[in-house]
mmCIF file of the N, C-alpha and C atoms, coordinates in Angstrom:
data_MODEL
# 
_entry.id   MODEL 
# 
loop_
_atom_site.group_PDB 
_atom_site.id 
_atom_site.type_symbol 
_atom_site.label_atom_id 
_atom_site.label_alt_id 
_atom_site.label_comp_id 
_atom_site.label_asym_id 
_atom_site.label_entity_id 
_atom_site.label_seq_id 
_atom_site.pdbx_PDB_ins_code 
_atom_site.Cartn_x 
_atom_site.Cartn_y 
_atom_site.Cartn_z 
_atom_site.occupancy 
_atom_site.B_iso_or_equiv 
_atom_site.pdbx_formal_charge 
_atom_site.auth_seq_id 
_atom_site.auth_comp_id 
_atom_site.auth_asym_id 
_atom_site.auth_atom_id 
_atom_site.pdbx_PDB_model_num 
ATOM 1   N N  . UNK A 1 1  ? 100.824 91.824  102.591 1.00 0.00 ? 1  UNK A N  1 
ATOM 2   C CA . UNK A 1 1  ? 101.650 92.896  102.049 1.00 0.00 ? 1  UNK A CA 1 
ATOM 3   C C  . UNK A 1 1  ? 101.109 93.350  100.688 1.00 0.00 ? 1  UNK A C  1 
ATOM 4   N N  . UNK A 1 2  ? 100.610 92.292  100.050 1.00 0.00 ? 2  UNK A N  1 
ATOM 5   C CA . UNK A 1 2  ? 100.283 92.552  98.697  1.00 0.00 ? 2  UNK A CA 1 
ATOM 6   C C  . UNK A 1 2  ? 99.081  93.376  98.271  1.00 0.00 ? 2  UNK A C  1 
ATOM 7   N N  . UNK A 1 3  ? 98.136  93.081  99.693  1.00 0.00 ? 3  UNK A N  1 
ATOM 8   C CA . UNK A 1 3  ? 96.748  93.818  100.099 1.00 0.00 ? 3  UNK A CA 1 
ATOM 9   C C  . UNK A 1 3  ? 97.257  95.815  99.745  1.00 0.00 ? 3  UNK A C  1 
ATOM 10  N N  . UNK A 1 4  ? 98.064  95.602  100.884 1.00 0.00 ? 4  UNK A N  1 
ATOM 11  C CA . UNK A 1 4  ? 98.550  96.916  101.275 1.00 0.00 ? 4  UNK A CA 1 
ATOM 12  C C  . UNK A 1 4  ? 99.101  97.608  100.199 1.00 0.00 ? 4  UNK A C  1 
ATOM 13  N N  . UNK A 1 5  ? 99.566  97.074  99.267  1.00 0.00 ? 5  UNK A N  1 
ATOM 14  C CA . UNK A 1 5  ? 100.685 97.659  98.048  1.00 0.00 ? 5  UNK A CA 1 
ATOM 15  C C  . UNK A 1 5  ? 98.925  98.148  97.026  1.00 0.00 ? 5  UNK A C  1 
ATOM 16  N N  . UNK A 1 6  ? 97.892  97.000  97.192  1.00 0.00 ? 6  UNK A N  1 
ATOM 17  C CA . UNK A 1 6  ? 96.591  97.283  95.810  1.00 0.00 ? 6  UNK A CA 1 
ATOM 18  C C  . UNK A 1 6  ? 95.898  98.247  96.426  1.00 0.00 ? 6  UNK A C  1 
ATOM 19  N N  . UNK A 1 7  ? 95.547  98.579  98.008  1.00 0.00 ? 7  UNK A N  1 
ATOM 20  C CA . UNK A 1 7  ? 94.601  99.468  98.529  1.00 0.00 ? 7  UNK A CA 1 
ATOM 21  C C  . UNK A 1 7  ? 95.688  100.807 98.430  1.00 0.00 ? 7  UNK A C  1 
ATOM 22  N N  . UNK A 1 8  ? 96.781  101.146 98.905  1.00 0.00 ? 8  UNK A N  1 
ATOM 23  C CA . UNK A 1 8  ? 98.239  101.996 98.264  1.00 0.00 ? 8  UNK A CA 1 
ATOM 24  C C  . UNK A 1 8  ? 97.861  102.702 96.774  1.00 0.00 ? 8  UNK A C  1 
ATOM 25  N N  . UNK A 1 9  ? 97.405  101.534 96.010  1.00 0.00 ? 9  UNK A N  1 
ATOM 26  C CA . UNK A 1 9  ? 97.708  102.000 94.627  1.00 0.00 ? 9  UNK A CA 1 
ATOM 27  C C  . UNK A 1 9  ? 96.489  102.715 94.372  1.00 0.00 ? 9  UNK A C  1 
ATOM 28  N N  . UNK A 1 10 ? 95.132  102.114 95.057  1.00 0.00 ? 10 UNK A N  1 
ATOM 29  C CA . UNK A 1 10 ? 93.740  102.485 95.012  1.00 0.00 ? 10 UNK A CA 1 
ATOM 30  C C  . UNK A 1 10 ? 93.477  104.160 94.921  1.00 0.00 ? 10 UNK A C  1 
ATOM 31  N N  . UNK A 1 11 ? 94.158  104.499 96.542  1.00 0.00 ? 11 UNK A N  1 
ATOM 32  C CA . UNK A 1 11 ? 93.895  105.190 97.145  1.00 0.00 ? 11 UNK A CA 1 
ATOM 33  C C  . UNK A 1 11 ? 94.585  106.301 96.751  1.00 0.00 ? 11 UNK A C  1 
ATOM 34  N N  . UNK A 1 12 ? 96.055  105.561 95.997  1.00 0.00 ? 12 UNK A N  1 
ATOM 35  C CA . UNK A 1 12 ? 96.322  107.106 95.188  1.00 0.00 ? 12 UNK A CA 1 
ATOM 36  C C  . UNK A 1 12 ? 96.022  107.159 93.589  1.00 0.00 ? 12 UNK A C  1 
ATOM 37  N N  . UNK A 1 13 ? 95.338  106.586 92.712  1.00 0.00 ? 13 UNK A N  1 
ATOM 38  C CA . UNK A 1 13 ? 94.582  106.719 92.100  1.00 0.00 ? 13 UNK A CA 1 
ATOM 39  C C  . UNK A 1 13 ? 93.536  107.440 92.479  1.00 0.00 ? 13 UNK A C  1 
ATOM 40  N N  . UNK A 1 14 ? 92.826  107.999 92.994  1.00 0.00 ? 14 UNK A N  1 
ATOM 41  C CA . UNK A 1 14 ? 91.718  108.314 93.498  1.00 0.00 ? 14 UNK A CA 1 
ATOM 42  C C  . UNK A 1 14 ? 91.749  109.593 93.746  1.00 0.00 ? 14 UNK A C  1 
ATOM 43  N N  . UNK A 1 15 ? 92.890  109.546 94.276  1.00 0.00 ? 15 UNK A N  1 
ATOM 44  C CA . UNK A 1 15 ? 93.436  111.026 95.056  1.00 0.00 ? 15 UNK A CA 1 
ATOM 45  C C  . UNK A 1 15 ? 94.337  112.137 93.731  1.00 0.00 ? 15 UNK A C  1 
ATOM 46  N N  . UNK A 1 16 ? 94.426  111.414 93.250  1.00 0.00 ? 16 UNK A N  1 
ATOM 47  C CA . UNK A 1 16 ? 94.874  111.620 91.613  1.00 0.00 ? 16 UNK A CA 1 
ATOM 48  C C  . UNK A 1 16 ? 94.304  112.360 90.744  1.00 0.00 ? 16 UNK A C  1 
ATOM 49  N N  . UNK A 1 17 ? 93.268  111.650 90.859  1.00 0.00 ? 17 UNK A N  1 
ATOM 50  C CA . UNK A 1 17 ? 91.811  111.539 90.267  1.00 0.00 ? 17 UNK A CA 1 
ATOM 51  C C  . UNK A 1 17 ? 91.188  112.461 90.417  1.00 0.00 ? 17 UNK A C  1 
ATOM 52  N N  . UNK A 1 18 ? 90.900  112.716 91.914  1.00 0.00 ? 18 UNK A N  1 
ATOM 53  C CA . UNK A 1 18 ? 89.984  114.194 92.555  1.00 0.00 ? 18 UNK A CA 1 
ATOM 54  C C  . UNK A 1 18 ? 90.860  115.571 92.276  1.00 0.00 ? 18 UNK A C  1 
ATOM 55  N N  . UNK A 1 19 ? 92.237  115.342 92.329  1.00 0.00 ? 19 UNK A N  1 
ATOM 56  C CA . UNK A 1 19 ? 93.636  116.244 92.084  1.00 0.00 ? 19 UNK A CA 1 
ATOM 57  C C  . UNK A 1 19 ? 93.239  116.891 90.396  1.00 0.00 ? 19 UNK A C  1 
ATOM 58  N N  . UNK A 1 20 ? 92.982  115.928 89.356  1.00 0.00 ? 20 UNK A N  1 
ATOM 59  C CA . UNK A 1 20 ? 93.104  116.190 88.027  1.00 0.00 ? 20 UNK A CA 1 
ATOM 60  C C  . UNK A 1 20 ? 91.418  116.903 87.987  1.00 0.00 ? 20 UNK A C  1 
ATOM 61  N N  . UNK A 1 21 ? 90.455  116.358 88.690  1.00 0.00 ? 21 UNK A N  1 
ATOM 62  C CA . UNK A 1 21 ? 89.116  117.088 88.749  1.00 0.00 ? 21 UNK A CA 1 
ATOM 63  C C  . UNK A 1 21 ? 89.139  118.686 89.030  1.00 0.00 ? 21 UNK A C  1 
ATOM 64  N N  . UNK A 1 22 ? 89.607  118.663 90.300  1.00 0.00 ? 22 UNK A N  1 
ATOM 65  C CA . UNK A 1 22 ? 89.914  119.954 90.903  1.00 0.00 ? 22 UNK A CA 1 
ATOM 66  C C  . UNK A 1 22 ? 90.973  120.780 90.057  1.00 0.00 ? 22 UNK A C  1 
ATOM 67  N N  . UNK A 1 23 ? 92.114  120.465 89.592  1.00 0.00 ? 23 UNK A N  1 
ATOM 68  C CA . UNK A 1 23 ? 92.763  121.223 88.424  1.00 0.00 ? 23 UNK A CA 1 
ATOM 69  C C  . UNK A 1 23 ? 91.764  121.970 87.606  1.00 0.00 ? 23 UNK A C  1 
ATOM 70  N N  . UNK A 1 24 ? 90.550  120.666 87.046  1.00 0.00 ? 24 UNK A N  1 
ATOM 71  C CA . UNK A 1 24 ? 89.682  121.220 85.722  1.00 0.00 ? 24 UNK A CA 1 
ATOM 72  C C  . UNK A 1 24 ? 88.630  122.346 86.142  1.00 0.00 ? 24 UNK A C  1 
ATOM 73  N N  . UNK A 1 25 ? 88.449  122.002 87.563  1.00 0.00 ? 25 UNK A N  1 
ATOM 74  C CA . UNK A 1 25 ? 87.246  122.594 87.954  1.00 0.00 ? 25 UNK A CA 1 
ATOM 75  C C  . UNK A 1 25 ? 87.816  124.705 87.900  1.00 0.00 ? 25 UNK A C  1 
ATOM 76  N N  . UNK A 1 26 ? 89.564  124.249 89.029  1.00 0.00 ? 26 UNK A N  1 
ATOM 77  C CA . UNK A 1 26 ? 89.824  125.540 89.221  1.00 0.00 ? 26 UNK A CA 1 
ATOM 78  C C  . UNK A 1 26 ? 89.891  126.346 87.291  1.00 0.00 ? 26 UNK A C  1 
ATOM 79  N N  . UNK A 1 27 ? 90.410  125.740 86.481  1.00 0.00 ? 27 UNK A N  1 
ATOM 80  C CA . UNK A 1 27 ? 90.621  126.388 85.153  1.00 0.00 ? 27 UNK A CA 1 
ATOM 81  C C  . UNK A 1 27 ? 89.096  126.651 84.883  1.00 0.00 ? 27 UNK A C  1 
ATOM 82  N N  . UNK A 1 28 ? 88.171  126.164 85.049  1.00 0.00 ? 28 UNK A N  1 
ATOM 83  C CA . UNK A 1 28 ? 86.822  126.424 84.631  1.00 0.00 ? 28 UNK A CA 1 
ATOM 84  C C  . UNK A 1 28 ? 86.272  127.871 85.130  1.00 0.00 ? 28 UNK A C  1 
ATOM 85  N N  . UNK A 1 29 ? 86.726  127.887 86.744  1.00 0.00 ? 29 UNK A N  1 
ATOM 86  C CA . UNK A 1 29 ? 85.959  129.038 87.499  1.00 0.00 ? 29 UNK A CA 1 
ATOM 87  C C  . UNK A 1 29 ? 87.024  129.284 87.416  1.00 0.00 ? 29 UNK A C  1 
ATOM 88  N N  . UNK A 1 30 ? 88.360  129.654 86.908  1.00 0.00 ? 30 UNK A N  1 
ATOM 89  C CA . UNK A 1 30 ? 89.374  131.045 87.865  1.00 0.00 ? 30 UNK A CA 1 
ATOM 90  C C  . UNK A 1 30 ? 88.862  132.073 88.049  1.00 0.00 ? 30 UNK A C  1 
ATOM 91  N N  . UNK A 1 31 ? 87.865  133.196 87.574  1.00 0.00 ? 31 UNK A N  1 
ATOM 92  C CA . UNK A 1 31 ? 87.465  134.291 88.375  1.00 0.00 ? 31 UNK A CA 1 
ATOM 93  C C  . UNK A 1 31 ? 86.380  133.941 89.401  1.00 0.00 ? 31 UNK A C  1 
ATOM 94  N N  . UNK A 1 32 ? 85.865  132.812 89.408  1.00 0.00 ? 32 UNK A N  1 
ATOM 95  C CA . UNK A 1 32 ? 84.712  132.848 90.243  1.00 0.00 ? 32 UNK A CA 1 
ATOM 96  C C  . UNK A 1 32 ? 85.194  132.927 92.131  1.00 0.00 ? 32 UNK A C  1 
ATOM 97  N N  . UNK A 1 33 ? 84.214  133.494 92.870  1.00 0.00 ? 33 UNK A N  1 
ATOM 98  C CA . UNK A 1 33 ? 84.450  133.012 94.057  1.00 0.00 ? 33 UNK A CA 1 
ATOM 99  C C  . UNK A 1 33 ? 84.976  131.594 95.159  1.00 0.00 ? 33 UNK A C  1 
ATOM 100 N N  . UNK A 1 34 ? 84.586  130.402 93.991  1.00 0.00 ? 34 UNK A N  1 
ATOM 101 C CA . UNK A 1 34 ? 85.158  129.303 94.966  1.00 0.00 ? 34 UNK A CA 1 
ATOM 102 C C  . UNK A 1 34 ? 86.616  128.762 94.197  1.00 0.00 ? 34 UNK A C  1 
ATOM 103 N N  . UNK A 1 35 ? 86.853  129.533 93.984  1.00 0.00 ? 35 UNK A N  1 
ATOM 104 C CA . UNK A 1 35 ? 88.395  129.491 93.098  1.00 0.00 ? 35 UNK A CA 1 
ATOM 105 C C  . UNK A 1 35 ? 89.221  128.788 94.470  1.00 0.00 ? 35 UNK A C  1 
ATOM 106 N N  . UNK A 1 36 ? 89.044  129.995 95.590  1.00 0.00 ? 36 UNK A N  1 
ATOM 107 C CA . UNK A 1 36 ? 90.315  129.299 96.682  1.00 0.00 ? 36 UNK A CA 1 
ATOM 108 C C  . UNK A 1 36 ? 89.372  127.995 97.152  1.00 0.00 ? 36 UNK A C  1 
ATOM 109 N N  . UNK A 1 37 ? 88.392  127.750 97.186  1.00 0.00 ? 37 UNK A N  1 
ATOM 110 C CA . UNK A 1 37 ? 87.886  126.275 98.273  1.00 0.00 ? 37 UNK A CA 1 
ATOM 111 C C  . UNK A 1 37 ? 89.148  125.504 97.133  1.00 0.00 ? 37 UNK A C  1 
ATOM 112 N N  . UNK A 1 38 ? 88.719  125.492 95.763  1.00 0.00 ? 38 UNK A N  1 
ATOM 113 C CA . UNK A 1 38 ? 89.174  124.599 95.155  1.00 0.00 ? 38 UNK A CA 1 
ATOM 114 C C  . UNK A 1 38 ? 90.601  124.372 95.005  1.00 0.00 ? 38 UNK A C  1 
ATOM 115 N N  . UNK A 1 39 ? 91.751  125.970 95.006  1.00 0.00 ? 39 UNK A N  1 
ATOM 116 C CA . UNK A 1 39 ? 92.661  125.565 95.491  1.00 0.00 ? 39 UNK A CA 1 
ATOM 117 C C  . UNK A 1 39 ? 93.022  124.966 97.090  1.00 0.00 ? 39 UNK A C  1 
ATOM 118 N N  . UNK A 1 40 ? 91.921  125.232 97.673  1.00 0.00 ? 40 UNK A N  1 
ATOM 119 C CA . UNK A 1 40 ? 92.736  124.313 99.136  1.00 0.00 ? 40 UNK A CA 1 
ATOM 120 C C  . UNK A 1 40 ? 92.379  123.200 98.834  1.00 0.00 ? 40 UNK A C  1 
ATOM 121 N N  . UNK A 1 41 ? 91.466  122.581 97.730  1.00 0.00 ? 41 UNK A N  1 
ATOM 122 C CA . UNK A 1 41 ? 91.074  120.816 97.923  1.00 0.00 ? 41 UNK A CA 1 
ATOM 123 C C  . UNK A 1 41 ? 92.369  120.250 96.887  1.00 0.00 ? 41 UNK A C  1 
ATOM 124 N N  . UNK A 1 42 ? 93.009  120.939 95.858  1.00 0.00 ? 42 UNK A N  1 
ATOM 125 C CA . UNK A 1 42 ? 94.163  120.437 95.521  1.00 0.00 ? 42 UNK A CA 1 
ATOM 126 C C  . UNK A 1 42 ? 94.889  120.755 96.364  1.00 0.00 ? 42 UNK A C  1 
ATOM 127 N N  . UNK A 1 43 ? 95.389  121.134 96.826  1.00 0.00 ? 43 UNK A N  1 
ATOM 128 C CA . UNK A 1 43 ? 96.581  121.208 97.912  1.00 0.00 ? 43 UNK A CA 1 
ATOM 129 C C  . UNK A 1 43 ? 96.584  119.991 99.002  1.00 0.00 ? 43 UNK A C  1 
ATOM 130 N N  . UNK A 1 44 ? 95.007  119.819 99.384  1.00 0.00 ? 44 UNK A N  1 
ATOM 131 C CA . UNK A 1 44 ? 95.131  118.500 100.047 1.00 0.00 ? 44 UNK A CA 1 
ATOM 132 C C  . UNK A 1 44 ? 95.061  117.258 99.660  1.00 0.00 ? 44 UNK A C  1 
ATOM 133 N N  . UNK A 1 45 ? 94.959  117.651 98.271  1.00 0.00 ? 45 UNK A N  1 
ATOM 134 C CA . UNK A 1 45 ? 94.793  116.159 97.183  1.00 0.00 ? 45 UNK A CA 1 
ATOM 135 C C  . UNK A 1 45 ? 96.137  115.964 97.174  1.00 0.00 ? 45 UNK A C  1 
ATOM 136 N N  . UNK A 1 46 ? 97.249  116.841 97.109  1.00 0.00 ? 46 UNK A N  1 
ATOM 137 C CA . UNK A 1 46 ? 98.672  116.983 96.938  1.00 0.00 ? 46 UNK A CA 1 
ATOM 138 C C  . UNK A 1 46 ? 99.436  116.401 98.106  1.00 0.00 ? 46 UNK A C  1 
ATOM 139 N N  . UNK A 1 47 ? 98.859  116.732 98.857  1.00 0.00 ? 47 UNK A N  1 
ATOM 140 C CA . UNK A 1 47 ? 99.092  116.487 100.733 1.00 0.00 ? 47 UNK A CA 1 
ATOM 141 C C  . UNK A 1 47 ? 99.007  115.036 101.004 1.00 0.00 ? 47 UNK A C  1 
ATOM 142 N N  . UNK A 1 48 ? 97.731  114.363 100.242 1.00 0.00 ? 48 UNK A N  1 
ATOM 143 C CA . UNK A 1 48 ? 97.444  113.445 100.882 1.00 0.00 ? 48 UNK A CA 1 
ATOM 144 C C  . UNK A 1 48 ? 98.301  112.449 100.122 1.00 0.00 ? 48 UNK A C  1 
ATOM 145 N N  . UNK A 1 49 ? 98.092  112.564 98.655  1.00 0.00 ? 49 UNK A N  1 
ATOM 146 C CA . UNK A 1 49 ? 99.549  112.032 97.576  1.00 0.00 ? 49 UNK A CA 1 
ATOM 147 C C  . UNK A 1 49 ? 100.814 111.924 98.270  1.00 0.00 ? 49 UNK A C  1 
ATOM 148 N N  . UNK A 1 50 ? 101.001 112.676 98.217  1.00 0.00 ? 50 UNK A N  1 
ATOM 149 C CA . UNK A 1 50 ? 102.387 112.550 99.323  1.00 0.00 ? 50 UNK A CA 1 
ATOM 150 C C  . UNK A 1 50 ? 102.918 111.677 100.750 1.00 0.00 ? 50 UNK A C  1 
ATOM 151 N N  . UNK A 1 51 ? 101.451 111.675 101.546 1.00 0.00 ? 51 UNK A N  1 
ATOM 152 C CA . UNK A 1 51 ? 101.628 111.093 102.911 1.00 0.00 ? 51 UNK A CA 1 
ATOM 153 C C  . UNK A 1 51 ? 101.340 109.355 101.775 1.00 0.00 ? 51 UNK A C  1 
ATOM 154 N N  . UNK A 1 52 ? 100.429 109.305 100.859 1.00 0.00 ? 52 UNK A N  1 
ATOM 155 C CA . UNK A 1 52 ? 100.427 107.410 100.462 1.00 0.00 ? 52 UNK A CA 1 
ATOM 156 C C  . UNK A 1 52 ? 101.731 107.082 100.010 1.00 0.00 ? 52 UNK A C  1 
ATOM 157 N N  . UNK A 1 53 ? 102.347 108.339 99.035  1.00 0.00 ? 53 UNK A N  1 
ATOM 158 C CA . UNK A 1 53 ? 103.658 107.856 98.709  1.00 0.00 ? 53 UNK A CA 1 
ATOM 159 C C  . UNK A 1 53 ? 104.878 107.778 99.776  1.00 0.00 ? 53 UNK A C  1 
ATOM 160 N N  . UNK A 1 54 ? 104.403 108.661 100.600 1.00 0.00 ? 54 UNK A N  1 
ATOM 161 C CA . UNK A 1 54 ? 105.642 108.522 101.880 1.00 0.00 ? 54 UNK A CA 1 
ATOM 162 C C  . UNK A 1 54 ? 106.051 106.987 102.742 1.00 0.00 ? 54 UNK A C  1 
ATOM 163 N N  . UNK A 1 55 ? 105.052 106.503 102.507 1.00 0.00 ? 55 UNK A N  1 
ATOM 164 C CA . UNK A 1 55 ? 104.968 105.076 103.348 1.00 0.00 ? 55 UNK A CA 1 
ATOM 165 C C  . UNK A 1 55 ? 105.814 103.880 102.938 1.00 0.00 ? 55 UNK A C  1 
ATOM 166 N N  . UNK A 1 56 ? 106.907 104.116 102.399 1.00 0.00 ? 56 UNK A N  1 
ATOM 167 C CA . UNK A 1 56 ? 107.616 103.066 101.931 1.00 0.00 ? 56 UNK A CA 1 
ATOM 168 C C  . UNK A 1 56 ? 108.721 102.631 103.237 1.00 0.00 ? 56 UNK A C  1 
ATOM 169 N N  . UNK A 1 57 ? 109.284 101.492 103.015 1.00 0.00 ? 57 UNK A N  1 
ATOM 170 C CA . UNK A 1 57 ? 109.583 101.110 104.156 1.00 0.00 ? 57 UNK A CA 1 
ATOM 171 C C  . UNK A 1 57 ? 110.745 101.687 104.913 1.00 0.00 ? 57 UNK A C  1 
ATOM 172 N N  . UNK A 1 58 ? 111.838 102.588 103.572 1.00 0.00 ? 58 UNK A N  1 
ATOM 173 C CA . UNK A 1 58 ? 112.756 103.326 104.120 1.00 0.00 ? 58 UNK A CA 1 
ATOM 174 C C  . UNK A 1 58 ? 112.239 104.514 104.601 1.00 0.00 ? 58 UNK A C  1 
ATOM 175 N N  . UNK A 1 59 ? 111.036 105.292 104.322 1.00 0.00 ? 59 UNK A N  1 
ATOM 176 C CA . UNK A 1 59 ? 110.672 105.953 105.232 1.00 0.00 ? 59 UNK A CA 1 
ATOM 177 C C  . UNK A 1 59 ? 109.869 105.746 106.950 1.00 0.00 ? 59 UNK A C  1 
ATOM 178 N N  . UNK A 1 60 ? 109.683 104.567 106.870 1.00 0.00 ? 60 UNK A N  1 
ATOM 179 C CA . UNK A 1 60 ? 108.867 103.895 107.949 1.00 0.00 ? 60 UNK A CA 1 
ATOM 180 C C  . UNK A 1 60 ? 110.150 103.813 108.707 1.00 0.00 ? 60 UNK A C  1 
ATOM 181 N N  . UNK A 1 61 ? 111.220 103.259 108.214 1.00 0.00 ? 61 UNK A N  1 
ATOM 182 C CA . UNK A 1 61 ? 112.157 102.260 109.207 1.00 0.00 ? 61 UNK A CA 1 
ATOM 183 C C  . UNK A 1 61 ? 113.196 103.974 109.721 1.00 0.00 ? 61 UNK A C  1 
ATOM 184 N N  . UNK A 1 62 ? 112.934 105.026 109.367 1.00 0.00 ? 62 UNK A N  1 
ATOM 185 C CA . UNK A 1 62 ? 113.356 106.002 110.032 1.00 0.00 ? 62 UNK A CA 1 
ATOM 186 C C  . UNK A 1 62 ? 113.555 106.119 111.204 1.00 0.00 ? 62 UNK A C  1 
ATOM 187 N N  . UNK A 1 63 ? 114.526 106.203 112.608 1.00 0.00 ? 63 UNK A N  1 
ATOM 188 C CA . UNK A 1 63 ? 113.764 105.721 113.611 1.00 0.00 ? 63 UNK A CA 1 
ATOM 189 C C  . UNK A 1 63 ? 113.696 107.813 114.500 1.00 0.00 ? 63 UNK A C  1 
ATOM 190 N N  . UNK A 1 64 ? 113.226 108.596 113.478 1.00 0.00 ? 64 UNK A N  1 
ATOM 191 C CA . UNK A 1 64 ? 113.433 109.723 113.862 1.00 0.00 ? 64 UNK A CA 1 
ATOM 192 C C  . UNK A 1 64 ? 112.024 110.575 114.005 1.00 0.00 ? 64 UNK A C  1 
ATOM 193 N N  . UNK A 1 65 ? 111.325 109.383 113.133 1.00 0.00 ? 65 UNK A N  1 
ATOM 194 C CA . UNK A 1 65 ? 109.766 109.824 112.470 1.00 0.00 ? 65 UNK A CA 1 
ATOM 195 C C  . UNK A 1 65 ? 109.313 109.169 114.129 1.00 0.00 ? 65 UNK A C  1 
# 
């Protein structure tokens, strides 16, 4: 369990991480052309944040999911 809670914490660190990159990157280029790639890679940095934080056990033990 304890595995699962440090690779959890890893993985959204990381995702965090690429989230706060991509923030800097989009403020760097806002007029440039890859403005939207970079908003769709935060959005899935956001996405994916969400699905590590979703995994707690009251959302698991849902029996609707």
């Amino acid at each position: 369990m304890w595995l699962s809670r440090l690779l959890a914490g890893v993985v959204t660190l990381l995702v965090a991480l690429a989230a706060i990159g991509s923030l800097a990157v989009l403020v760097l280029n806002a007029l440039a052309p890859t403005t939207i790639a970079v908003l769709a890679l935060v959005i899935v940095a956001l996405v994916a944040m969400s699905a590590v934080g979703a995994r707690s056990r009251r959302w698991l033990s849902n029996p609707y999911w």
